[in-house]
Every structure is written in C-alpha cells, then in structure tokens.
C-alpha positions, 0 to 999 in steps of 0.5 A, spaced: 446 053 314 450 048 318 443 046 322 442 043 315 448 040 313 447 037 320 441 034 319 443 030 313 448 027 317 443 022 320 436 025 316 432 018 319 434 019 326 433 027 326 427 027 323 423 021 328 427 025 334 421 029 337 425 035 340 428 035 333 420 037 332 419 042 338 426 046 336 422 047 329 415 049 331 420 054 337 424 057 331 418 058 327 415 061 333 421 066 335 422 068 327 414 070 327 414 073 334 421 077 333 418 080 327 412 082 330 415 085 335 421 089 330 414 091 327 411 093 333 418 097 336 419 101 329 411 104 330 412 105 338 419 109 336 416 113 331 410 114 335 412 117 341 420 117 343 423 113 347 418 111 352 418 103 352 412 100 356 412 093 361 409 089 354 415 091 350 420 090 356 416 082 357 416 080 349 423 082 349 425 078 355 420 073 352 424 072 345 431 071 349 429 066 354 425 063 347 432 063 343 436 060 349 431 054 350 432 053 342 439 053 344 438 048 349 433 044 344 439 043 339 444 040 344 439 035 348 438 033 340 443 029 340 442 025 347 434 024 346 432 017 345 432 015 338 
C-alpha cells in the first residue's frame, strides 16, 4: 500500500520510468511463481513426507533471489534517468 502512495507522488515521472515497468512484470512474475510453487509444495508434503527434491530447493532459492532483485529495482527507481 505504500508502493501506491508513492507512485502518486510523481505518477508521470514513475510511469515513463523503465525500471519502474521491469520491477512490475518482476512482482507479477514472483506473485505467480510463489504461488505455483506454494501449490506444488502443499502436494509434495501431502504425497510423500519430507522429502524435497533439487527442483524444490532451485525454485526456492529462485524466489529469493527474484524478490531481492525486486527490492533492488525499487531502490535504482529512484535514481534511474528520467
């Protein structure tokens, strides 16, 4: 909510800004797969156990990464030529 309340700040310059655009597409990106992969764990626990396999441990050190790169995108917004 407070993304929001910072982009009518300076809607114009935020909205022409491109790093503005990729952080979006990256949340949107993050929002989708966190979820998929939430779904994907929720079958595997109720399936067999507590085993996790490579493709679990990638996409969770996938979704971190991701989320950090977001965070990183939020902070050059402010620096990136307008």
């Amino acid at each position: 909510f407070s993304g929001v309340a910072m982009l009518f700040g300076d809607t114009v310059r935020n909205l022409l800004n491109s790093i503005f655009w990729i952080k979006m597409i990256l949340v949107v990106v993050g929002i989708l797969v966190a979820i998929a992969f939430t779904t994907s764990m929720r079958r595997q626990v109720t399936a067999n156990g507590e085993v996790v396999g490579g493709g679990t441990k990638a996409t969770a050190i996938f979704l971190v990464i991701l989320w950090c790169v977001i965070m990183a995108c939020g902070r050059w917004i402010a620096y990136a030529p307008a």
